[in-house]
C-alpha positions in Angstrom: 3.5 14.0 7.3 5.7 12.2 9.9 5.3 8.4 10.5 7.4 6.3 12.1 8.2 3.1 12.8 11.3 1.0 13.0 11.2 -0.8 9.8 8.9 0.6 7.5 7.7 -2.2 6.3 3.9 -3.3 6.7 2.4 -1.5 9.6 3.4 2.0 9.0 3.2 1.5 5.0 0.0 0.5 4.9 -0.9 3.7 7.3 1.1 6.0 4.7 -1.0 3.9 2.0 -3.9 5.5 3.9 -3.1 9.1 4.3 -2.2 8.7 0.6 -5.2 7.8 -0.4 -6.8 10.0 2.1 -5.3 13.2 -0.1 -6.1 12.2 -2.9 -3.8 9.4 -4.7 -5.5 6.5 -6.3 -4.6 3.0 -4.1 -2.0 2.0 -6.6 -0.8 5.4 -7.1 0.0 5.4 -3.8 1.6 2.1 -3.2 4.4 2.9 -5.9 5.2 6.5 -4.5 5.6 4.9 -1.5 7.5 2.0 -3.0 9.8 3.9 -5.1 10.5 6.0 -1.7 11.3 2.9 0.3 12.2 -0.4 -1.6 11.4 -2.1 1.3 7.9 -1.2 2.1 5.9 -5.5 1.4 3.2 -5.9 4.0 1.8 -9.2 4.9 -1.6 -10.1 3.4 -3.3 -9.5 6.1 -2.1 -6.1 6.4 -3.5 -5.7 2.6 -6.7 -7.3 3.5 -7.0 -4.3 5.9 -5.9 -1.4 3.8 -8.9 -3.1 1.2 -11.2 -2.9 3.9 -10.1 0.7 4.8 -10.7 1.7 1.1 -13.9 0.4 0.5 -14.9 2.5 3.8 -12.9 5.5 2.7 -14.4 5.6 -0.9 -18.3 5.5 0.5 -17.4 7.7 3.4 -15.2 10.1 1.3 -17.5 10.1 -1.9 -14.4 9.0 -4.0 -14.6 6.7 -7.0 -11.3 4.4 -7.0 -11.1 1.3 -8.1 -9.7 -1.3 -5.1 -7.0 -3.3 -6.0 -7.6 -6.9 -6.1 -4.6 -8.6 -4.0 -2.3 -9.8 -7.4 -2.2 -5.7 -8.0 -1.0 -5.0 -5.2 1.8 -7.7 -5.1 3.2 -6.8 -8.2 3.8 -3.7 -6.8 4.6 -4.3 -3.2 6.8 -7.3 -3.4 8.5 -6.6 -6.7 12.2 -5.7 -4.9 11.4 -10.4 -4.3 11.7 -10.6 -8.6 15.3 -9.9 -8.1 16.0 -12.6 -6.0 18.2 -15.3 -7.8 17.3 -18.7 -6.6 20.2 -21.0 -5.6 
């Protein structure tokens, strides 16, 4: 799978999150193969709030039983490259 875009960060994550998901990865499964791929990878919430809504969708549609990550979940995991940031 090819997807591209020119920093990797929220859009096209969260549409590698999918396709993930889509093969078979559990939500947060996904998230940290994809984070430990690309350190950078920290979409905005509202990207998030998306990929939630794209689950819940996914899991009826698809028959799958995943639990959804609630929002704190998924920020450990997405912004956790920001907990070694050393405040002035």
């Amino acid at each position: 799978m090819l997807i591209h875009c020119v920093h990797w960060i929220g859009r096209s994550a969260i549409i590698a999150l999918a396709a993930l998901v889509s093969e078979g990865l559990d939500p947060l499964t996904a998230l940290t193969q994809a984070k430990n791929r690309r350190w950078k990878i920290s979409p905005r919430p509202a990207q998030y709030e998306a990929w939630a809504t794209w689950l819940t969708v996914h899991r009826k549609n698809a028959g799958r039983d995943y639990a959804i990550p609630d929002f704190d979940s998924f920020a450990r995991i997405a912004y956790r490259h920001l907990t070694h940031c050393v405040a002035p």
